[in-house]
Phi, psi and omega in degrees: 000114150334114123298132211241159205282171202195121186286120156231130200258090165303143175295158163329106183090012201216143200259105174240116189234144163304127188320301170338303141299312157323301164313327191257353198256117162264123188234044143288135191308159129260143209322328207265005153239015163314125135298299191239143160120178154245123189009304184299296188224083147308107185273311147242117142295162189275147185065062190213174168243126180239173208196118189268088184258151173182154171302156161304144193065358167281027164082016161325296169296335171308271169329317210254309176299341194286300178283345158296337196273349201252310195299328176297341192251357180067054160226173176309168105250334185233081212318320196322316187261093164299168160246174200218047197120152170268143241210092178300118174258163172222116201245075162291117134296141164237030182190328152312168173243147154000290201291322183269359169270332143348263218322274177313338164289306153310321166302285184296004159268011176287136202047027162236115176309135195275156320278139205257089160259346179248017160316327268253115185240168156146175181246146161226140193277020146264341164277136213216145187244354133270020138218172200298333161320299201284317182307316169323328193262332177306316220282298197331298179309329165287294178302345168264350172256004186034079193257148159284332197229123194223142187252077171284141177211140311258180202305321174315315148350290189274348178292331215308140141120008150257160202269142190272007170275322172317116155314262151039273202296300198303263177325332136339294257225309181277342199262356148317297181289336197284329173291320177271338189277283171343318226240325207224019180029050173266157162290181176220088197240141189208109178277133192235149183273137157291150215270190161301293214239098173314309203295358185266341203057175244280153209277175188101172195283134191304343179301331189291336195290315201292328184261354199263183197216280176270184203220060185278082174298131190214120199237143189256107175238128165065214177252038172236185160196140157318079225233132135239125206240115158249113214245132196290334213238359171252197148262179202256126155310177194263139204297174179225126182295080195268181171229144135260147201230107156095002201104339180190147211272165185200143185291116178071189210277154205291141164302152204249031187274157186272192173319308173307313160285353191257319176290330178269014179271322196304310184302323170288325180290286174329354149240041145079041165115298210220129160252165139317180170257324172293353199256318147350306181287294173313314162278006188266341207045060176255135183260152176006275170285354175274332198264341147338311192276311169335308206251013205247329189296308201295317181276003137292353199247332193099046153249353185197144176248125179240186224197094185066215155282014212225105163271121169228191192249123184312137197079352121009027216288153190336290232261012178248342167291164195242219201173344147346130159307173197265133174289000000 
């Protein structure tokens, strides 16, 4: 006796396919939905949990806002990690105030072409991943902002008032997000505070090292810092050398530009890049010959290319930049 085969449509959230299927069904990324990596070595896919661990006061929030903030607009900030397309983020704080999410924002947009619209951070003091309340306002904040990448900082925060050694409590919590990554196809990046003893990992119930999918470990030496990205599903990249600089970090050594040279790449980046020389003059408040010697330093040192009447920021291309005046 045939058996003979039969079409079933599994309910909503949930993947049930024929051992045939299983075989024959290719489920390998395509390069263009790598977030971070390459084909070769993909570092985060989409629809994963990635998990930022670090001791308190080790640049976390330093580190994640700065490459999240790079990733909506599809650019580098960290060659190690490329990024791989631009990406709508949603940045949930738990522990800044208003004046310091500016403050920490304004940094980690240093050298990133404006504009960052598809950005969006800020807190809400109702969201929560252990109760039914609070998880309502994460669900609300996803649908009203439709994000690819959506960002805790830190787990600890969203946790609060359950115990984070509970299984129970813990796997609540994960099987949440695992419900919203189903529903809003989001990635997921989630900063954790480390235990007492770092070599044990991220403080909390051992279930999250088992749900989590890359890992970025970031150890504070001096005024640098260390990332070792362990990717579950990759071989491990080589740690990455950060510097910090300028307010926020940057791979291999931090630019050496002066003051001067630095308000005008600021300036370019905040007009996608690329200004006049008059529109230059007007937001520098420069008289002729200062912006001259200005811009001969700044364009002797590699901080700006110019072109004529047209100063952009090396790498720049011509036909994507814009020419607005300087706010």
């Amino acid at each position: 006796m045939t058996a003979t085969a039969t079409t079933v449509n599994p309910p909503k959230n949930c993947l049930i396919l024929s051992a045939e299927e299983w075989l024959t069904t290719d489920f390998r990324v395509e390069e263009s939905e790598i977030l971070i990596g390459t084909p070769e070595h993909a570092i985060v896919r989409p629809l994963t949990k990635n998990l930022i661990q670090a001791p308190e006061k080790a640049y976390k929030t330093t580190f994640l806002l700065r490459l999240t903030l790079a990733l909506s607009i599809g650019d580098t900030v960290f060659p190690s990690l490329p990024a791989n397309g631009s990406h709508r983020v949603l940045y949930l704080h738990g522990e800044l105030a208003p004046a310091e999410l500016k403050e920490r924002l304004q940094e980690a947009a240093r050298e990133l072409l404006r504009p960052l619209d598809q950005f969006f951070q800020g807190r809400s003091l109702s969201a929560s991943l252990v109760t039914d309340q609070g998880r309502g306002a994460i669900r609300e904040l996803v649908e009203q902002y439709r994000p690819k990448v959506l960002v805790i900082d830190p787990w600890q925060s969203f946790i609060a008032g359950a115990d984070e050694n509970s299984f129970k409590e813990i796997s609540a919590a994960t099987k949440f997000l695992d419900m919203l990554i189903s529903d809003h196809g989001l990635t997921l990046f989630i900063a954790i505070h480390l235990g007492k003893d770092p070599s044990r990992g991220a403080r909390g119930h051992s279930a999250l090292a088992g749900w989590r999918d890359t890992k970025l470990t970031l150890k504070r030496e001096g005024s640098g810092l260390t990332v070792d990205v362990d990717p579950r599903w990759a071989k491990p990249p080589k740690p990455l050398k950060l510097t910090f600089h300028g307010g926020t970090l940057w791979e291999g050594d931090a630019p050496k530009w002066t003051k001067q040279a630095e308000s005008i790449r600021e300036l370019l980046a905040a007009n996608g890049g690329e200004v006049t020389r008059e529109s230059l003059k007007f937001g520098l408040g420069l008289d002729d010959s200062s912006l001259r010697m200005a811009l001969k330093r700044a364009h002797d040192s590699g901080a700006i290319e110019l072109d004529g009447e047209t100063v952009r920021l090396p790498g720049c291309p011509v036909t994507a930049c814009v020419t607005t005046p300087p706010i």
